[in-house]
PyMOL CGO cylinders between C-alpha atoms (Angstrom):
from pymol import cmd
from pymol.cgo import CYLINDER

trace = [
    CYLINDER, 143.13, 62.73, 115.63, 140.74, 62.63, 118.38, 0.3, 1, 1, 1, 1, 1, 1,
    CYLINDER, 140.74, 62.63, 118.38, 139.86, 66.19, 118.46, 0.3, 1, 1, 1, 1, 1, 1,
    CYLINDER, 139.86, 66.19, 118.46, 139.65, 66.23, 114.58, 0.3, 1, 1, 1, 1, 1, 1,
    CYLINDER, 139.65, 66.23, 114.58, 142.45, 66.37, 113.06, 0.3, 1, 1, 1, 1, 1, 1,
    CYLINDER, 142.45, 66.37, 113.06, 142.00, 64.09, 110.68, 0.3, 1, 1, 1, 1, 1, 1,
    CYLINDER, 142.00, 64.09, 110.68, 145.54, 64.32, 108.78, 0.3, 1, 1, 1, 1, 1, 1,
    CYLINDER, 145.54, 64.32, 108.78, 147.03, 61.96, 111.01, 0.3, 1, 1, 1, 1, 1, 1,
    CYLINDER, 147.03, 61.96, 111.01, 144.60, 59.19, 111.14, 0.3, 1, 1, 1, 1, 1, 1,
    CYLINDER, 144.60, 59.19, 111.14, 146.44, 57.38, 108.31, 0.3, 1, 1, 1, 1, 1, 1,
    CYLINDER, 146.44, 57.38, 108.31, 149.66, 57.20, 110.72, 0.3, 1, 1, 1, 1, 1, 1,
    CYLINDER, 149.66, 57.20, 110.72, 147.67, 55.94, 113.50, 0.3, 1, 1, 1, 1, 1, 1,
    CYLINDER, 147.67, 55.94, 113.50, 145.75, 53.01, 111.95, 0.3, 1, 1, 1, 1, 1, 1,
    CYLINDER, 145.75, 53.01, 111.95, 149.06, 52.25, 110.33, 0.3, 1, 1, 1, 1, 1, 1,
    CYLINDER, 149.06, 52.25, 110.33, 150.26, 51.81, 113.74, 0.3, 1, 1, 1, 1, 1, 1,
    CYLINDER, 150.26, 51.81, 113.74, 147.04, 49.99, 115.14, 0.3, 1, 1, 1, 1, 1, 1,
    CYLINDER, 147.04, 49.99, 115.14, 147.29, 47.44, 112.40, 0.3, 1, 1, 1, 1, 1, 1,
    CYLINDER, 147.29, 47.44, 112.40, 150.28, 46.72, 113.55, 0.3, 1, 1, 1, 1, 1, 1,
    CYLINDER, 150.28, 46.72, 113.55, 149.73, 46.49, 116.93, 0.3, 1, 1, 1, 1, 1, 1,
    CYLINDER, 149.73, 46.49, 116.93, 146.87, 44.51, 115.87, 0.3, 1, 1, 1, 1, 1, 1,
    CYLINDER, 146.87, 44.51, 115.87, 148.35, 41.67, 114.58, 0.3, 1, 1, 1, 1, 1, 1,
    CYLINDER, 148.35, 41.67, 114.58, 150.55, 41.21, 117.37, 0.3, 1, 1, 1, 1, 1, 1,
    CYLINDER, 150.55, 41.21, 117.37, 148.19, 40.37, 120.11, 0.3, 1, 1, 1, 1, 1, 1,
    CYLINDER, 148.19, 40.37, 120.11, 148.33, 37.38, 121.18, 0.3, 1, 1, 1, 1, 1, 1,
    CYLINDER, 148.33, 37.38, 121.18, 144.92, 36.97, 123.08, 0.3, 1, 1, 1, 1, 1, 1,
    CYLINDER, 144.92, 36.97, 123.08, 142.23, 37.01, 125.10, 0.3, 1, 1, 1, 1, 1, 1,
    CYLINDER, 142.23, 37.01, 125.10, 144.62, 39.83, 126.33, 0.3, 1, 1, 1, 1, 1, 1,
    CYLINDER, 144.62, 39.83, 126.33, 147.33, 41.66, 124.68, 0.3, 1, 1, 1, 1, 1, 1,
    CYLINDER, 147.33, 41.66, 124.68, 150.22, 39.33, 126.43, 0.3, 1, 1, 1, 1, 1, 1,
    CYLINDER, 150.22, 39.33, 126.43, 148.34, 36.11, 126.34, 0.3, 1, 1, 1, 1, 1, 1,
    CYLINDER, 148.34, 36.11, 126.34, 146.40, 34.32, 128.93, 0.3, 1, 1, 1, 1, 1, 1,
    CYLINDER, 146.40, 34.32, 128.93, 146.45, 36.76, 131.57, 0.3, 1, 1, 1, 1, 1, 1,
    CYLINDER, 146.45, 36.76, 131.57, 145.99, 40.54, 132.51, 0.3, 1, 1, 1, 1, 1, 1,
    CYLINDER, 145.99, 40.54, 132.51, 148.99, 42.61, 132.21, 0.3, 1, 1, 1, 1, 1, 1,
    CYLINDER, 148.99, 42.61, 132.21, 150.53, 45.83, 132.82, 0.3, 1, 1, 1, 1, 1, 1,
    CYLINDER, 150.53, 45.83, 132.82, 150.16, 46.19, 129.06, 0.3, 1, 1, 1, 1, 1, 1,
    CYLINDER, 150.16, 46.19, 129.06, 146.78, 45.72, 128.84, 0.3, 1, 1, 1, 1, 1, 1,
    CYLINDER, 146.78, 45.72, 128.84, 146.12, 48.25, 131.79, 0.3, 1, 1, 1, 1, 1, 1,
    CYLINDER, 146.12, 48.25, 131.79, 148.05, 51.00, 130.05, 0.3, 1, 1, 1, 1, 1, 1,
    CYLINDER, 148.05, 51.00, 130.05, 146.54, 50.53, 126.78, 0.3, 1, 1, 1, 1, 1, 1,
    CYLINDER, 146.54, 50.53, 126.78, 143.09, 49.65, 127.37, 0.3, 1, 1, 1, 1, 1, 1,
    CYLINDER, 143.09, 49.65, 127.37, 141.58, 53.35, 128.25, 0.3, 1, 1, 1, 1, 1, 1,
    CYLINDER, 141.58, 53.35, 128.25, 143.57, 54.40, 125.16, 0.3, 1, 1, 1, 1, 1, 1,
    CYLINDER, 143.57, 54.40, 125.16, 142.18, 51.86, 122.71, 0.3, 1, 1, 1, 1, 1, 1,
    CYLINDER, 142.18, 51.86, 122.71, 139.14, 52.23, 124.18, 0.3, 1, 1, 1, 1, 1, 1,
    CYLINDER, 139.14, 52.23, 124.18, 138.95, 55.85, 123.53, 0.3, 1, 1, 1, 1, 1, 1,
    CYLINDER, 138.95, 55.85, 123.53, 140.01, 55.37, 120.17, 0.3, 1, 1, 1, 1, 1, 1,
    CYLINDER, 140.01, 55.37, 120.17, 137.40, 52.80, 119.34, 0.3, 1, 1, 1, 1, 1, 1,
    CYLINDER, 137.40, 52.80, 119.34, 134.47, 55.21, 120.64, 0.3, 1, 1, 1, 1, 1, 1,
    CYLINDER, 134.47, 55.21, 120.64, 135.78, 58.31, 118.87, 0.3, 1, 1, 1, 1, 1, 1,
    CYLINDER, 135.78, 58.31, 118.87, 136.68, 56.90, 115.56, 0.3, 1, 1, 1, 1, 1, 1,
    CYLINDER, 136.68, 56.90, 115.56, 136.63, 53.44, 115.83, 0.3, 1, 1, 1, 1, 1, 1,
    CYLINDER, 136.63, 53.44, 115.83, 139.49, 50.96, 115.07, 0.3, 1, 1, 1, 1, 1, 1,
    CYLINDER, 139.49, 50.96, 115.07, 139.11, 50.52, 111.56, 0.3, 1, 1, 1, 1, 1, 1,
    CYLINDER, 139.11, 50.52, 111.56, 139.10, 46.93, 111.00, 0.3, 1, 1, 1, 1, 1, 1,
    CYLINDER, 139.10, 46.93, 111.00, 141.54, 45.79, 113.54, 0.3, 1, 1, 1, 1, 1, 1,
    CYLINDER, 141.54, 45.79, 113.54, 139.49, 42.73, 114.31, 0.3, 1, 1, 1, 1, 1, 1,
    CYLINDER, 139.49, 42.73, 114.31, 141.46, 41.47, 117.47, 0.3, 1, 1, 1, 1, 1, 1,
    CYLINDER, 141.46, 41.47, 117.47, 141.77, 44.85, 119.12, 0.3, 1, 1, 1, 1, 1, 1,
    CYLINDER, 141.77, 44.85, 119.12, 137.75, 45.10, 119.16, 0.3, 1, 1, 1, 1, 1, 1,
    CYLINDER, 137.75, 45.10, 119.16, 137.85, 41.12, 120.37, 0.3, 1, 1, 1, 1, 1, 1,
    CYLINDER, 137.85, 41.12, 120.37, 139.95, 42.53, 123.20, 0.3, 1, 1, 1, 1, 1, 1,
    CYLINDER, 139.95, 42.53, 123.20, 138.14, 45.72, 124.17, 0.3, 1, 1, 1, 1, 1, 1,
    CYLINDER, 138.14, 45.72, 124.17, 135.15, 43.74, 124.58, 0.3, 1, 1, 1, 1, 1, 1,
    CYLINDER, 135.15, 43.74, 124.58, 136.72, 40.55, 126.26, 0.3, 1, 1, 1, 1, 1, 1,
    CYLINDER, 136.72, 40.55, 126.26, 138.23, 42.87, 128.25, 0.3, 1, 1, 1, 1, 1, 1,
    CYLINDER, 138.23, 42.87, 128.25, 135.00, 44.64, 129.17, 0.3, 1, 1, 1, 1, 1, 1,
    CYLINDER, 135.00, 44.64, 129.17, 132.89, 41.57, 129.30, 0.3, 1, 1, 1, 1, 1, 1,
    CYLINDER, 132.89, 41.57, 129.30, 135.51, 39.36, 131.68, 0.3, 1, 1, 1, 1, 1, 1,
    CYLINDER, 135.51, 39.36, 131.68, 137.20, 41.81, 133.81, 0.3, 1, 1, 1, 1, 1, 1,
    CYLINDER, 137.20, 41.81, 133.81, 135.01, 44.37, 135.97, 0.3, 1, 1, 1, 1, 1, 1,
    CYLINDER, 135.01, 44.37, 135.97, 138.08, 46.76, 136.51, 0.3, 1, 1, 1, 1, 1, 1,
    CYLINDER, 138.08, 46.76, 136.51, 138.19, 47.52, 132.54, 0.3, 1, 1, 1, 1, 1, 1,
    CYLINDER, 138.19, 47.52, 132.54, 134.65, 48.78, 132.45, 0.3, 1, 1, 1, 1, 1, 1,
    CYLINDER, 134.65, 48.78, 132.45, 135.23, 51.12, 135.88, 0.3, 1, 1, 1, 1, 1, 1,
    CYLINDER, 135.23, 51.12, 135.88, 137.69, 53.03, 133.83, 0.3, 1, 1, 1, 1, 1, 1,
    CYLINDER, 137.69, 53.03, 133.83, 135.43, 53.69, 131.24, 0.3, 1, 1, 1, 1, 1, 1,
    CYLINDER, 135.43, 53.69, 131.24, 134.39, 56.99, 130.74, 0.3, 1, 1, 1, 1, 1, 1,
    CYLINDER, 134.39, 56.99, 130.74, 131.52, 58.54, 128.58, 0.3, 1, 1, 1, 1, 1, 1,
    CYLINDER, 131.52, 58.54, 128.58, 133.08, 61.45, 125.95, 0.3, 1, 1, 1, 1, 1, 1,
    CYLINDER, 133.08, 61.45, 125.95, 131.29, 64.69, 128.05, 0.3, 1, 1, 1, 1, 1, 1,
    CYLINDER, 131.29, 64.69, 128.05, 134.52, 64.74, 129.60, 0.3, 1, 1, 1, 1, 1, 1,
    CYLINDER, 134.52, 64.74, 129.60, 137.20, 65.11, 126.78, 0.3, 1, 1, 1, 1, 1, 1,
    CYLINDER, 137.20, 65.11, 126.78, 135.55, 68.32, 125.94, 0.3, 1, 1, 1, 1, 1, 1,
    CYLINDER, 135.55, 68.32, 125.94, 135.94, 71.00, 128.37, 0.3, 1, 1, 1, 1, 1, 1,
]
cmd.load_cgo(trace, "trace")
């Protein structure tokens, strides 16, 4: 999807919608960072820069809380030059 192939993208928001209304927030878990969080955060965050998250409203609250609260999610971001070798 990522690289352009665009035929999945339906099968991937399905899944993001879904994983969208189960976060329970500010972080995926609840209250506090978790392991969860860690693993899916350069992911989502990917996603969200490439293609965006189409409408799943508490996934982009918790990029950004995550971003905006917590210093080690915005060291793992990485700009797109180096997806494309």
């Amino acid at each position: 999807v990522i690289q352009g192939g665009r035929k999945d993208q339906t099968k991937l928001f399905d899944i993001l919608h879904r994983l969208d209304g189960m976060v329970e927030g500010p972080y995926l878990c609840g209250e506090t960072v978790t392991v969860a969080d860690c693993a899916a955060f350069p992911f989502l965050w990917r996603i969200n820069a490439a293609i965006g998250l189409n409408k799943c409203l508490n996934l982009e609250q918790w990029l950004q809380h995550c971003q905006d609260c917590n210093p080690a999610f915005s060291k793992t971001v990485q700009s797109a030059w180096w997806w494309w070798w």
